[in-house]
C-alpha positions in Angstrom: -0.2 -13.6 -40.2 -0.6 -10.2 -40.7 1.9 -7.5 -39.0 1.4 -4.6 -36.6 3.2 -2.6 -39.2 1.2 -3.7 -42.6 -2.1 -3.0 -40.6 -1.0 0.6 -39.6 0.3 1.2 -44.1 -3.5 0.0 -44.9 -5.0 2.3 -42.4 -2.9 5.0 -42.9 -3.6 4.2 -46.8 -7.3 4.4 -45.9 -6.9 7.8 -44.4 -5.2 9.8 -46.6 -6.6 7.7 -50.1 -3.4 8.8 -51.4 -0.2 6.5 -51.9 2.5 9.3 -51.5 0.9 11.4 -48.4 0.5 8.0 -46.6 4.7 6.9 -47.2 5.5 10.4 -46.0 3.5 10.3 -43.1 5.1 6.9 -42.2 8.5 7.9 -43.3 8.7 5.1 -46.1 9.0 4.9 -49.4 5.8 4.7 -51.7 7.4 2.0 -53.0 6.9 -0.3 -49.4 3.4 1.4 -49.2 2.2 -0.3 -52.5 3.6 -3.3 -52.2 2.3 -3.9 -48.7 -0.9 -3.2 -49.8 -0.4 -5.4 -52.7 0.2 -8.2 -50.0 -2.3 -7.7 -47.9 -4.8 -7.6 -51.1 -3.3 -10.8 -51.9 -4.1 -12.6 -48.6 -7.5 -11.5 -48.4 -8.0 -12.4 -52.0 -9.6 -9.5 -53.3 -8.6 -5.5 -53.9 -8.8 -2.7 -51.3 -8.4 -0.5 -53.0 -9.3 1.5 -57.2 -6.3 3.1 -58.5 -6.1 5.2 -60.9 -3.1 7.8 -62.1 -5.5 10.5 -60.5 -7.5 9.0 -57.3 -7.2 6.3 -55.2 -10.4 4.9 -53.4 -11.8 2.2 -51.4 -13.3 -1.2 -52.8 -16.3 -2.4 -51.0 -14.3 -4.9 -49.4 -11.3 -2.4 -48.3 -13.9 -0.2 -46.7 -15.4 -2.6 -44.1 -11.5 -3.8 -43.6 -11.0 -0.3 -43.0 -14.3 0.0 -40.7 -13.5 -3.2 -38.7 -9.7 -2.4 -38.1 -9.3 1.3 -37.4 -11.4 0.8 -34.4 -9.9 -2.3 -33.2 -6.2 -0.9 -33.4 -7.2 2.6 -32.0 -8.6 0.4 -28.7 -5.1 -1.2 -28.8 -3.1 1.8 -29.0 -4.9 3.2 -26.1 -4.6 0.5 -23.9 -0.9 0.6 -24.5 -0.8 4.4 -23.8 -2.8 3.4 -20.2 -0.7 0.5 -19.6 2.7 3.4 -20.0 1.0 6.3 -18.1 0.3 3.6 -14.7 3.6 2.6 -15.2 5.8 6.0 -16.2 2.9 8.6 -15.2 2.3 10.0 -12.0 -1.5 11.1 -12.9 -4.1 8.3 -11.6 -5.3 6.8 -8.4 -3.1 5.9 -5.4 -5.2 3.8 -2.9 -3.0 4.6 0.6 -3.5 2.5 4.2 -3.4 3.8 7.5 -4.3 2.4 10.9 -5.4 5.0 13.1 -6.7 8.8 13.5 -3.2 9.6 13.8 -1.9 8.4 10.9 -4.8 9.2 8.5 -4.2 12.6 9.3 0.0 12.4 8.3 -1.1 10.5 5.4 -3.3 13.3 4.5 -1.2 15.8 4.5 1.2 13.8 2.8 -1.3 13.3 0.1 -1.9 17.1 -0.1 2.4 17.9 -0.6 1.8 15.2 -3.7 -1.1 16.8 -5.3 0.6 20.4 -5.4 3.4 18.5 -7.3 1.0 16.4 -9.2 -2.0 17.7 -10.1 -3.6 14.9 -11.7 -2.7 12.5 -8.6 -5.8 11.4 -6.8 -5.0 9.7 -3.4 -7.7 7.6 -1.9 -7.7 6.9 1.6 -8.3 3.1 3.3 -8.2 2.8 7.2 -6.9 -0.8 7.7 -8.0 -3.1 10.8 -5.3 -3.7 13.6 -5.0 -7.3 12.4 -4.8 -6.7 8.7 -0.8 -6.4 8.6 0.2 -6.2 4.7 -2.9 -8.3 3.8 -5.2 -5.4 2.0 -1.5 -5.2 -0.2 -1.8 -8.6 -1.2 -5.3 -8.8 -1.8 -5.2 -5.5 -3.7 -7.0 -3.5 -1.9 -4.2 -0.9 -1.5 -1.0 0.3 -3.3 0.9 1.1 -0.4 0.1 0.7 3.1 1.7 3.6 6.3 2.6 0.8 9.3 4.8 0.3 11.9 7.8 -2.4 12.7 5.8 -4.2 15.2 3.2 -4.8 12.8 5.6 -5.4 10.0 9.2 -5.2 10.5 11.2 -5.0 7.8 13.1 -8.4 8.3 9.7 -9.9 8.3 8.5 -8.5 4.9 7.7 -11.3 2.1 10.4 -10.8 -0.5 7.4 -9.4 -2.9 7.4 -6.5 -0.6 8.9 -3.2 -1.2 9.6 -0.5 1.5 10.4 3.0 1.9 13.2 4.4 4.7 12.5 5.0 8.1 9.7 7.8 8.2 9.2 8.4 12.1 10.0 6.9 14.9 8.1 7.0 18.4 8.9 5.8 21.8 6.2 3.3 23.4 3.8 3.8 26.2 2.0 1.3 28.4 -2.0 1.8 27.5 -3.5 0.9 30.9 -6.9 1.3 33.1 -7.2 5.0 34.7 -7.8 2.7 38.0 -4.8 0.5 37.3 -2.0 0.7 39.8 0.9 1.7 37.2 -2.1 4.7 36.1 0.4 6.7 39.0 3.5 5.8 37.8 5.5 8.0 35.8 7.2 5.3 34.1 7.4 1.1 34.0 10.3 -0.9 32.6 10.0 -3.4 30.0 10.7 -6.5 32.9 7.8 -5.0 34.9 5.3 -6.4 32.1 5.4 -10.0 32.6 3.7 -8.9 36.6 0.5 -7.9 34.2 -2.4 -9.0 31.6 -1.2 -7.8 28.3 -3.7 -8.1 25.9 -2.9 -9.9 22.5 -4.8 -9.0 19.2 -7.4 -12.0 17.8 -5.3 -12.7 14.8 -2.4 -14.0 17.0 -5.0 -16.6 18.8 -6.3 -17.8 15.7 -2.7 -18.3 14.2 -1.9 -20.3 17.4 -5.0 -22.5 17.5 -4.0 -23.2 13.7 -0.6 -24.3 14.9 -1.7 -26.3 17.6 -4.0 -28.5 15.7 -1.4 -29.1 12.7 0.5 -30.5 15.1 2.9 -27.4 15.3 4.2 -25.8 18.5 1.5 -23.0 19.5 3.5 -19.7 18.2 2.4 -16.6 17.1 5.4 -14.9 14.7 5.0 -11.7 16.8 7.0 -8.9 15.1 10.8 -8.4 15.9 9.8 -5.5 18.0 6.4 -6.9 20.0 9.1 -9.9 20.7 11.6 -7.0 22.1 9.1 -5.6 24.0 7.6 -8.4 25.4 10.3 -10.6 26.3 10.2 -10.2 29.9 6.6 -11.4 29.3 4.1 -13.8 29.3 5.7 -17.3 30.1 3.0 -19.3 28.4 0.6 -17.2 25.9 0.6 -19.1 22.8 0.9 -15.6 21.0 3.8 -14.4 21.8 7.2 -17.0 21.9 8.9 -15.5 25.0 10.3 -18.2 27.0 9.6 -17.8 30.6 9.0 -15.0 33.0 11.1 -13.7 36.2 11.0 -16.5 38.9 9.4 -19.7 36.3 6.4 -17.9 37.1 3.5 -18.3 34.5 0.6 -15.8 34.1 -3.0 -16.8 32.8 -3.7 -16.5 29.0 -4.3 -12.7 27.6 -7.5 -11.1 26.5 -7.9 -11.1 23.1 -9.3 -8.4 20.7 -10.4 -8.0 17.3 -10.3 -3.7 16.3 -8.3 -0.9 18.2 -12.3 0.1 19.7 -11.8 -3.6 21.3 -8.4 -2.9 22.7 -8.9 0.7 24.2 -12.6 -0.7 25.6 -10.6 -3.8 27.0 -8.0 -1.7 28.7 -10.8 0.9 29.7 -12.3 -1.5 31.7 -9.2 -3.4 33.3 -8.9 -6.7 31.4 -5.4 -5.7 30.3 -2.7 -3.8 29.5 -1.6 -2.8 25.8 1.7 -0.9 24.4 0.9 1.8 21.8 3.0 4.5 20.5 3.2 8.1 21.6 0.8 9.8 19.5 -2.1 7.6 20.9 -1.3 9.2 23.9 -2.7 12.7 22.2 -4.9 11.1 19.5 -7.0 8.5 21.5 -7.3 9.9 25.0 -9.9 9.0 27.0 -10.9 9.4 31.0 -11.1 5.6 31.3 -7.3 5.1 30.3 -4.0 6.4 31.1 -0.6 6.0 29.8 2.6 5.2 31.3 5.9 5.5 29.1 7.7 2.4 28.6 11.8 1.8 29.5 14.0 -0.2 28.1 11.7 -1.0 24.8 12.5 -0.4 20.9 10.7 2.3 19.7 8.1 2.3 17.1 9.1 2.4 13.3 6.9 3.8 10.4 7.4 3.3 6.9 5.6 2.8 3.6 5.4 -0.7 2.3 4.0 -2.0 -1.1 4.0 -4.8 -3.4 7.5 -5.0 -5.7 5.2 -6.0 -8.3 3.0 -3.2 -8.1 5.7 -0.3 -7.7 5.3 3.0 -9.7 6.0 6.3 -10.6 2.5 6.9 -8.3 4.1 5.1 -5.2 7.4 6.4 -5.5 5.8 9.7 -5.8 3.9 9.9 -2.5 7.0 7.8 -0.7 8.9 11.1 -1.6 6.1 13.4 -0.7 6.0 11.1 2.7 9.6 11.8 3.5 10.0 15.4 2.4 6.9 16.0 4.7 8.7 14.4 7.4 12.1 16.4 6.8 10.0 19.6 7.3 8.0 18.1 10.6 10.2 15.8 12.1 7.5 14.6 14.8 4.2 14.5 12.4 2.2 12.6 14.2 1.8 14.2 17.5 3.4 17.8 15.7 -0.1 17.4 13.9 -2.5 16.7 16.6 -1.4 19.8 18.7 -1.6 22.0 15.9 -5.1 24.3 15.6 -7.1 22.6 13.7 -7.2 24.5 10.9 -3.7 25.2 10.4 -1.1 23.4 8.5 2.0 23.4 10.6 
């Protein structure tokens, strides 16, 4: 078996043609260039090289040695160098997730802080749908992924999951019809929820029809926070595990919805409620819906997640940029959406 190190005297060897340039260059004595070269001629059987007192040059055979390795060990050299630059470097792609005009536009401007530090950082956007959770992580779609505790709480995370601090936190509001009855009221408690149709997203129906038919109790894992919020709730929607309502009274099974155009065309029209955070309020309103803040709930948390496996000098990069952005506009999302939209406050 021939060694990294034996293959690196030969070509260096080849190079220079010249026994005592090649042991300075590898810091070596000519003595250990000429007797690896003497090994290496006897395991292929044959001479690399002529020497004389005055020249040293290639046998026919050393040559195309020389001509088949030099490439060969070049291509693994670089892909060493590559494999060290994702790891170490900064420079390269970062594929970022978002849900949501709002955040796409923090994430941007999160992006931009990085690429004034790093130059050679290239951050590539990927708007995830509302029932993806940390999937597009897992099926490498993304590096990291901007999302909130009701969609991922922390406690919640698979162990393979890294996550960044706290970025933002928002309070929630009730989405609900312009026509709807609370659409007047300047605010509606927690308890008040389980009086109303609170729409659920798809994912959570299809999770409890796959319970039901393994034999398993009908229960959607709803986030820490959804559970929070919703515990004065629906007594028997298989989606979210809430017990029963005020007074034992059940209410009918929830609309269900696959995309965030789904949810705000659901609640336009009246088939349900939905709690969003604040900046929806600013970002997504429409004449068809109106929203009421929400007392008595946990607020919404946003942090970067990514895969443990996956973490780099790239991720921890833009988690930085992320949070140094938010020390200098502690409410981004809704900071941003008020701002002219030219300027960069």
């Amino acid at each position: 078996m021939v060694e990294r190190r034996e293959i690196e005297i030969f070509l260096t060897v080849g190079e220079e043609l010249h026994f005592g340039r090649s042991a300075e260059r590898l810091h070596v004595s000519v003595a250990m260039v000429s007797k690896t070269v003497q090994k290496l001629e006897r395991s292929v059987g044959a001479a690399l090289f002529e020497r004389t007192s005055r020249r040293v040059a290639f046998t026919a055979i050393g040559r195309r040695l020389f001509e088949d390795l030099k490439p060969a060990h070049q291509a693994v050299l670089d892909a060493f160098a590559r494999a060290v630059a994702a790891g170490r470097g900064v420079d390269g792609v970062l594929r970022v997730g978002f849900l949501g005009t709002a955040t796409a536009e923090f994430v941007v401007r999160a992006a931009e802080l990085l690429r004034t530090r790093h130059p050679g950082c290239e951050v590539r956007l990927h708007e995830s749908r509302f029932t993806d959770g940390t999937a597009p992580l897992r099926d490498d779609v993304i590096d990291v992924l901007l999302i909130d505790n009701f969609a991922a709480p922390l406690s919640t995370l698979a162990p393979e999951h890294g996550a960044g601090p706290v970025l933002f936190r928002e309070a929630p509001m009730l989405a609900v019809s312009a026509r709807h009855p609370l659409a007047r009221r300047e605010a509606v408690d927690v308890a008040e929820l389980a009086r109303y149709e609170v729409l659920r997203p798809r994912a959570a129906a299809e999770q409890a029809v796959r319970a039901s038919t393994s034999g398993q109790a009908a229960r959607w894992v709803a986030p820490e926070g959804a559970e929070r919020l919703f515990a004065a709730g629906r007594a028997d929607a298989p989606s979210f595990p809430l017990g029963g309502a005020p007074g034992g009274r059940a209410a009918g099974r929830s609309t269900e919805f696959g995309s965030v155009q789904e949810m705000w065309a659901l609640v336009g029209a009246g088939h349900g409620v939905f709690p969003v955070p604040t900046h929806a309020s600013v970002y997504d309103a429409r004449p068809d819906v109106a929203f009421v803040p929400v007392e008595g709930a946990p607020a919404y948390e946003w942090r970067l997640v990514w895969l443990a496996a996956a973490d780099n000098n790239r991720v921890r990069a833009f988690s930085e940029a992320a949070c140094d952005y938010v020390a200098a506009h502690p409410d981004p999302l809704t900071a941003t959406a008020r701002a002219p939209r030219g300027s960069r406050a």
